[in-house]
Structures are given as C-alpha cells and as structure tokens.
KEDREN-106354 format. One record per residue (C-alpha): residue number from 1; residue in three letters; x, y, z. Coordinates in pm, 1 decimal, decimal comma, padded with zeros to 6 digits. Layout:
KEDREN-106354
<site NUM; 'Ala'; <X; Y; Z>>,
...
//
This chain:
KEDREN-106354
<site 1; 'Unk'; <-03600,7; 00308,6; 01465,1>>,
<site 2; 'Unk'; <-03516,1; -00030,1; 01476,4>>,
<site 3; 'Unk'; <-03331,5; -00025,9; 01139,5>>,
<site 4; 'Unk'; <-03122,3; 00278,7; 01282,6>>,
<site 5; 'Unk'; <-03002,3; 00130,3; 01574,4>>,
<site 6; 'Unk'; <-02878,0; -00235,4; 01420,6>>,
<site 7; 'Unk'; <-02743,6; 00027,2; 01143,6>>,
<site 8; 'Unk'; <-02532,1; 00195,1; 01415,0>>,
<site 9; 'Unk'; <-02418,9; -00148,2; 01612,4>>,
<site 10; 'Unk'; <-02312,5; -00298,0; 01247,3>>,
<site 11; 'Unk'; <-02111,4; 00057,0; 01173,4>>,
<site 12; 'Unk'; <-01945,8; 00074,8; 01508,8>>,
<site 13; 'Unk'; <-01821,4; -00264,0; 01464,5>>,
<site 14; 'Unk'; <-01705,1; -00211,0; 01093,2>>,
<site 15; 'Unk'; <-01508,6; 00111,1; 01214,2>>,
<site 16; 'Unk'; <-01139,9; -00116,8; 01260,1>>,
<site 17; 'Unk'; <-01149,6; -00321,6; 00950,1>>,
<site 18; 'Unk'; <-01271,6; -00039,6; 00727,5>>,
<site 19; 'Unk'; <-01030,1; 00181,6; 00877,6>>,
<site 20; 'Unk'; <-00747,1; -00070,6; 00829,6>>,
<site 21; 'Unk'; <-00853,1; -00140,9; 00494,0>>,
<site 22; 'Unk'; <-00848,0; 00248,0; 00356,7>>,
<site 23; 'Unk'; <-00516,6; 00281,2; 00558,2>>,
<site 24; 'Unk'; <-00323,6; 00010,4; 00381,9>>,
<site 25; 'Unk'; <-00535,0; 00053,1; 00051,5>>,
<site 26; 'Unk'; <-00417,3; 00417,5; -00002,4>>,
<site 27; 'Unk'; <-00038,2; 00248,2; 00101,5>>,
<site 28; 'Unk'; <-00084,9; 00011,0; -00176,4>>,
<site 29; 'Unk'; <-00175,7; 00273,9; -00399,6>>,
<site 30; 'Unk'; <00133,9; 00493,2; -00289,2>>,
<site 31; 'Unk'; <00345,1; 00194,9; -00253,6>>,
<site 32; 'Unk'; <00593,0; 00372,8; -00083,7>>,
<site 33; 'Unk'; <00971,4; 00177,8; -00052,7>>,
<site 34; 'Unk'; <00813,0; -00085,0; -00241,4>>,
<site 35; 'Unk'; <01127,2; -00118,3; -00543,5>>,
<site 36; 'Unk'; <01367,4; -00168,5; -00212,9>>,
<site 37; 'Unk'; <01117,2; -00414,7; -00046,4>>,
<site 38; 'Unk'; <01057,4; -00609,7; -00351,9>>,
<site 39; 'Unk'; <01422,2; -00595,9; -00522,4>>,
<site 40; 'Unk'; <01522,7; -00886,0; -00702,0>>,
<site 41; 'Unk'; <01862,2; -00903,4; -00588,0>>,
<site 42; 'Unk'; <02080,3; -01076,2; -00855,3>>,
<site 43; 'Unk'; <02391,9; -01217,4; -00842,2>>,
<site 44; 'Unk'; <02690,0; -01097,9; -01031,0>>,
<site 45; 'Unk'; <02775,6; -01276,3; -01335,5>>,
<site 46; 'Unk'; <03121,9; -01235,6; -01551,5>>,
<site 47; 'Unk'; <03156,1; -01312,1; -01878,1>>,
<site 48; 'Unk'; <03229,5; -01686,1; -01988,6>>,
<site 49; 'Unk'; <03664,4; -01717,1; -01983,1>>,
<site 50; 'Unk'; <03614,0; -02031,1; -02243,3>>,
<site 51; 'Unk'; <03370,5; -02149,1; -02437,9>>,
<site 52; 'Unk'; <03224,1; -02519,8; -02344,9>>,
<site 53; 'Unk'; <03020,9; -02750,5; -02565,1>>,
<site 54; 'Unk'; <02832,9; -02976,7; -02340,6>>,
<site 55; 'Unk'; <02431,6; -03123,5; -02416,3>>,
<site 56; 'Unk'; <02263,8; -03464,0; -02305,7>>,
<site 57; 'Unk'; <01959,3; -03578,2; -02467,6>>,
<site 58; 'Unk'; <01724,9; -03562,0; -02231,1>>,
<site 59; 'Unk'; <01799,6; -03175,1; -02146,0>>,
<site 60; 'Unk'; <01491,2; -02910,0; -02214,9>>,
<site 61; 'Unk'; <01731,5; -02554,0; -02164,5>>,
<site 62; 'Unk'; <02086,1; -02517,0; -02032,9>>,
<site 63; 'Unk'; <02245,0; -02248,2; -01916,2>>,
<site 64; 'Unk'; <02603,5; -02169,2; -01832,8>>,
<site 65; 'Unk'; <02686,8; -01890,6; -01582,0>>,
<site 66; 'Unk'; <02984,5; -01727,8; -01449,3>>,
<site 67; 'Unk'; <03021,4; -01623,3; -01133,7>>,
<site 68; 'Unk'; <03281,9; -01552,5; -00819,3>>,
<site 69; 'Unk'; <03246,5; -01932,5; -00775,1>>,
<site 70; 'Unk'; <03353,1; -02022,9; -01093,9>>,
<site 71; 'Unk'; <03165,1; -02178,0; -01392,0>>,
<site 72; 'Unk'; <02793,2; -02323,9; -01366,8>>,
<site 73; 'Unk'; <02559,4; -02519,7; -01541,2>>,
<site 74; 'Unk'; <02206,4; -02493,8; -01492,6>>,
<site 75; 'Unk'; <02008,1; -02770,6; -01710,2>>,
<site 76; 'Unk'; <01644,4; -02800,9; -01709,5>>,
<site 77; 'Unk'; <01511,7; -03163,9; -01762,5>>,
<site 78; 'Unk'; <01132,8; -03230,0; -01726,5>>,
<site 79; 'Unk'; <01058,3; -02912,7; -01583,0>>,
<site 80; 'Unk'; <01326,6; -02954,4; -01322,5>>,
<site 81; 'Unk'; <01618,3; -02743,5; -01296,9>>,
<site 82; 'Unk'; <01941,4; -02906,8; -01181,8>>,
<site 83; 'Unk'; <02295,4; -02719,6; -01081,1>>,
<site 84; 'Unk'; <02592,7; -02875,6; -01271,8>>,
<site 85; 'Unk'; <02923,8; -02857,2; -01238,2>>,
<site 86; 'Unk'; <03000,9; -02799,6; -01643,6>>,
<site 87; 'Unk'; <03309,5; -03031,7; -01662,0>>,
<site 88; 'Unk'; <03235,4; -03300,1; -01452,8>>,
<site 89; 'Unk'; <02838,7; -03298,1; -01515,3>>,
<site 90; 'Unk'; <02785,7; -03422,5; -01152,7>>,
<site 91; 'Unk'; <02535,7; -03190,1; -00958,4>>,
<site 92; 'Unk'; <02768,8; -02916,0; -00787,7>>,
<site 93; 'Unk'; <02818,4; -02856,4; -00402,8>>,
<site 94; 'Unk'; <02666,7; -02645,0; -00232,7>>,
<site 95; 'Unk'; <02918,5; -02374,2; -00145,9>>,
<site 96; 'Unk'; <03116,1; -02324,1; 00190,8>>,
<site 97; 'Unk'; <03034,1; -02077,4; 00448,9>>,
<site 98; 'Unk'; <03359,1; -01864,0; 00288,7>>,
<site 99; 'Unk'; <03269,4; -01907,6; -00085,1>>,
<site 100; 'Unk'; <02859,5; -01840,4; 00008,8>>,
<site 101; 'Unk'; <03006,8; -01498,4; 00133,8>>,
<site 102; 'Unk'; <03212,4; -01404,5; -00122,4>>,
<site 103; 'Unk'; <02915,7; -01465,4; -00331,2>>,
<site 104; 'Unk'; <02701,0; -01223,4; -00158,6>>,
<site 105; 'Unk'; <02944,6; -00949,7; -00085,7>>,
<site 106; 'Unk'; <02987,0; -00965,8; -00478,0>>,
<site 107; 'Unk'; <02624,0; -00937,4; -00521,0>>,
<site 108; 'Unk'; <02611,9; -00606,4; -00257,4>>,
<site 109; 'Unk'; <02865,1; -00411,3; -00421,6>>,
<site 110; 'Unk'; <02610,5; -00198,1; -00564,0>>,
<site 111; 'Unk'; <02380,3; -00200,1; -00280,2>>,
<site 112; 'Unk'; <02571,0; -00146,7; 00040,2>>,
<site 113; 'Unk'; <02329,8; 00046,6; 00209,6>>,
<site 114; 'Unk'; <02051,5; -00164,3; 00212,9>>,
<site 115; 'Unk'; <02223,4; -00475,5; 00271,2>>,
<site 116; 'Unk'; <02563,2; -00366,2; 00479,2>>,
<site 117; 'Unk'; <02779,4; -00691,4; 00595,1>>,
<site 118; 'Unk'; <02688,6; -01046,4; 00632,6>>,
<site 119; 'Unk'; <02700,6; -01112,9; 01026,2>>,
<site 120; 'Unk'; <02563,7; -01447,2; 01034,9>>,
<site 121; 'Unk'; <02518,4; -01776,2; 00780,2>>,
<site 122; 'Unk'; <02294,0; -02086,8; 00821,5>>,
<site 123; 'Unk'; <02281,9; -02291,3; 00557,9>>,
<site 124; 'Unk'; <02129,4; -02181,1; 00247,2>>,
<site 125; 'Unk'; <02019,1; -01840,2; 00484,4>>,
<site 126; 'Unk'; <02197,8; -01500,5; 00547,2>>,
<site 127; 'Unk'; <02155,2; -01166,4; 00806,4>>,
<site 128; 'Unk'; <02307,2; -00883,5; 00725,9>>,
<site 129; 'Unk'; <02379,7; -00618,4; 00968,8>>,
<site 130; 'Unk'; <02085,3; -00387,6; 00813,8>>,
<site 131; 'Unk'; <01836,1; -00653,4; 00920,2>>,
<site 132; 'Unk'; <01778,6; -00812,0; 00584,7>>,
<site 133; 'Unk'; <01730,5; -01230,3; 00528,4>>,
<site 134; 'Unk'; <01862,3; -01350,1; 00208,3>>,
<site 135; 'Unk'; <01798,5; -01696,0; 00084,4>>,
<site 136; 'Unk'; <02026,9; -01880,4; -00179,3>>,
<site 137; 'Unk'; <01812,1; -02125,3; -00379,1>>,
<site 138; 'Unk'; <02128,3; -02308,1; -00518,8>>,
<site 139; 'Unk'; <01973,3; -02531,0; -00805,5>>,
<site 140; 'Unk'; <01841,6; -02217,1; -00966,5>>,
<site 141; 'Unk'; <02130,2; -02000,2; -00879,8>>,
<site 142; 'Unk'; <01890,3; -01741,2; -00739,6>>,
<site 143; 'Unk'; <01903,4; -01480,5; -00379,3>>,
<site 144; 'Unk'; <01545,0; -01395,4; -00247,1>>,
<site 145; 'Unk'; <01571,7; -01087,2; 00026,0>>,
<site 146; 'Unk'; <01336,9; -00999,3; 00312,9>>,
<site 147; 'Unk'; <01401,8; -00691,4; 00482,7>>,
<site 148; 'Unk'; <01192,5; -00504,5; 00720,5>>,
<site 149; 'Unk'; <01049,8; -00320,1; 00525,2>>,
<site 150; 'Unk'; <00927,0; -00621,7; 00326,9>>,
<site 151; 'Unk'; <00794,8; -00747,4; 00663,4>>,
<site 152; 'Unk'; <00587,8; -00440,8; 00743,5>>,
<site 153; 'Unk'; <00441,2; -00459,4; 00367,2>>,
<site 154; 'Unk'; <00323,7; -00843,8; 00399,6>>,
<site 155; 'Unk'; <00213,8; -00761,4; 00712,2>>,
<site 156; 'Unk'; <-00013,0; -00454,5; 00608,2>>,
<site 157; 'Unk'; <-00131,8; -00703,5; 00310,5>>,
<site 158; 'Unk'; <-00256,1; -00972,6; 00618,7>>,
<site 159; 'Unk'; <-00465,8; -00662,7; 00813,5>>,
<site 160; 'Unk'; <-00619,0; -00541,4; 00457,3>>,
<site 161; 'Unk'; <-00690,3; -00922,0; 00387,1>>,
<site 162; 'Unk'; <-00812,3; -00961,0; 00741,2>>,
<site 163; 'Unk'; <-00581,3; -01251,6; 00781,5>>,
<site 164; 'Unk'; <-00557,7; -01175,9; 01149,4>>,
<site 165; 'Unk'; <-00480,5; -01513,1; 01287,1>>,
<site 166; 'Unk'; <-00256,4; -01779,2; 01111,5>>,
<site 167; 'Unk'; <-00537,4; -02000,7; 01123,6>>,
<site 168; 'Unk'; <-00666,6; -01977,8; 00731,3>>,
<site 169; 'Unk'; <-01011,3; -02118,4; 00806,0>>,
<site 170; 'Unk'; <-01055,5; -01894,2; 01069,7>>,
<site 171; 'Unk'; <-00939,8; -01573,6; 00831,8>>,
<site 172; 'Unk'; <-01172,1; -01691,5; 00575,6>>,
<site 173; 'Unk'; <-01462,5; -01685,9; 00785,2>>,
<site 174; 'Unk'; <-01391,7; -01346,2; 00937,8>>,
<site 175; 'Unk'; <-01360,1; -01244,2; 00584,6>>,
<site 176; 'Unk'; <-01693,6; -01365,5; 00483,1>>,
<site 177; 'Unk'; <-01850,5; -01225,0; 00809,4>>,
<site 178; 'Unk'; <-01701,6; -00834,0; 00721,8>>,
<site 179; 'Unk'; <-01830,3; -00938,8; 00333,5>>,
<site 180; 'Unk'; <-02174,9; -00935,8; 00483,2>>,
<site 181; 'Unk'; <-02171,6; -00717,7; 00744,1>>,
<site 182; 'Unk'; <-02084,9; -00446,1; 00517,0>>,
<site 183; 'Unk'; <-02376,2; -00568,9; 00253,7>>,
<site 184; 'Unk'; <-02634,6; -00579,4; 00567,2>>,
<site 185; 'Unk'; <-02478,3; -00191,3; 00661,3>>,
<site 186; 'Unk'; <-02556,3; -00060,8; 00308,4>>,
<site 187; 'Unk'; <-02926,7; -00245,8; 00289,5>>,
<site 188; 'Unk'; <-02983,4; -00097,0; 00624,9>>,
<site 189; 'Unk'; <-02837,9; 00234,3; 00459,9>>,
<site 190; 'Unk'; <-03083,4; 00235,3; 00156,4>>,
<site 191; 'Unk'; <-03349,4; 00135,8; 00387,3>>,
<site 192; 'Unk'; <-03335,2; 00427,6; 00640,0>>,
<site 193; 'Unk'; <-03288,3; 00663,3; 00320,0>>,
<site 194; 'Unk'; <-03616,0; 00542,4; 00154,9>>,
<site 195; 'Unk'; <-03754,5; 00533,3; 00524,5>>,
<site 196; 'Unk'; <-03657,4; 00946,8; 00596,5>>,
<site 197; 'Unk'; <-03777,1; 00969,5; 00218,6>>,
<site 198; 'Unk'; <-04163,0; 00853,6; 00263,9>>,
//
C-alpha cells in the first residue's frame, strides 16, 4: 500500500516535466520551421574584377572575397582569422552604418520575407522589421540570424533540458533530481507489479 501511494506522489509530480519533455521531443522529431530558424544566411559574393597575388610567411589559409564592399582578405595565422584590406594589408574597418546596410539588403535579396527591411543598427547588430537579429562577425566575414522562431526553438530545447532557471547549477540539480525520480517511479512500478503478481 505503501509502495502505491509514494508511486502516485512521485507520478503526480513527474506529470509537467514528462509532459514537457514528450511535447518538445515529438517537436524535435518534426522539427517544424527548423531550415528558416537555423538558416545560415550568407552574404553575397561577386566574382573577383582582378586577380591579386599577395602571401606573408607566417599565413596558414587566405582567402579573397568580393563583395558590395569591395575586395577582402581573410588570412588565417595561428588559428586566428584576421580581415585585410588586400592592397594595403592593414586590418580593414569595420563598415559604416550606410555600407553595413547595403551589405545586408544585398544579402536579403533572396529572402525578403523572412527578413523584410533593416529598421535599426547597433554596431556589429541589426533588426529587421520581421523581428529577426542579425549579427556581423566582421573578421570572419560571417551574418548569424535569430528570429522568433529561433527563440521559441532554444527555448523549447531549455524546458526539454529542464534548464528552467539561468542558474546552471541549479538546472543541473533539478536535472539529476527528475533522473531519479523517474528511476525510483519505475522501481516502485516493477515492485507493485511483482507485488499484484504474488
């Protein structure tokens, strides 16, 4: 009887995290608007107008790229990548609010209805009017977007992860406490089986 009841208190508080977890488990399996959420938005290249010879000694890779901006030179020395400008060789400036939008209107002309029109610029961040972050990383010449449906997806990941709190330690420990609250349900489970059995 005993073993029924401590049984039933362990299920009834297992009912919201297993419920969470088969919710956003059978989303994961689905992964529904995931290629949107997830796109790796590129920027638009053109091809090279003239062809440059430039090296250094002490360069692992280089790369030279083609874009709105102009010409650049990504070199890669000691597993760090640095942005060049490929005549001068000096590192190259980080663009202006203008040229940064030029360079991401270039990069939505295939994708205007997920991304719409820039409304605001900070730095190396950008909104656009559909509610989607995009993040230059200028050394490797690279956008990262966040939209909100790549919000809702991380955030479905944190509830089937049961990181509930943004305190790690904390998550960790309600994730070893559901680890063996679930083990005690099924010995209790087997036991009250055997138990009806005899």
């Amino acid at each position: 009887m005993k073993s029924r009841k401590t049984h039933k208190i362990i299920g009834l508080i297992l009912v919201l995290p297993m419920l969470g977890w088969t919710l956003t488990g059978l989303i994961f399996f689905i992964k529904p608007g995931y290629s949107e959420a997830y796109e790796q938005l590129s920027l638009k290249t053109y091809p090279l107008e003239n062809s440059l010879l430039v090296s250094a000694p002490d360069w692992q890779e280089a790369k030279l790229i083609n874009t709105i901006l102009g010409h650049h030179l990504l070199v890669k020395t000691k597993g760090k990548v640095e942005h060049l400008d490929p005549v001068s060789l000096l590192p190259k400036k980080f663009p202006t609010q203008l040229q940064y939008e030029a360079l991401l209107e270039d990069a939505f002309l295939n994708h205007k209805e997920r991304y719409g029109k820039i409304i605001k610029i900070n730095g190396d961040h950008a909104l656009t009017s559909t509610g989607v972050e995009i993040k230059l990383n200028w050394d490797r010449l690279t956008l990262n977007q966040k939209g909100n449906d790549t919000r809702l997806i991380n955030l479905l990941y944190k509830i089937h992860y049961l990181q509930w709190t943004p305190f790690n330690g904390f998550n960790q420990l309600v994730g070893i406490l559901g680890l063996f609250l679930l083990f005690t349900l099924t010995l209790f489970g087997v036991r009250i089986y055997i138990t009806s059995r005899k």
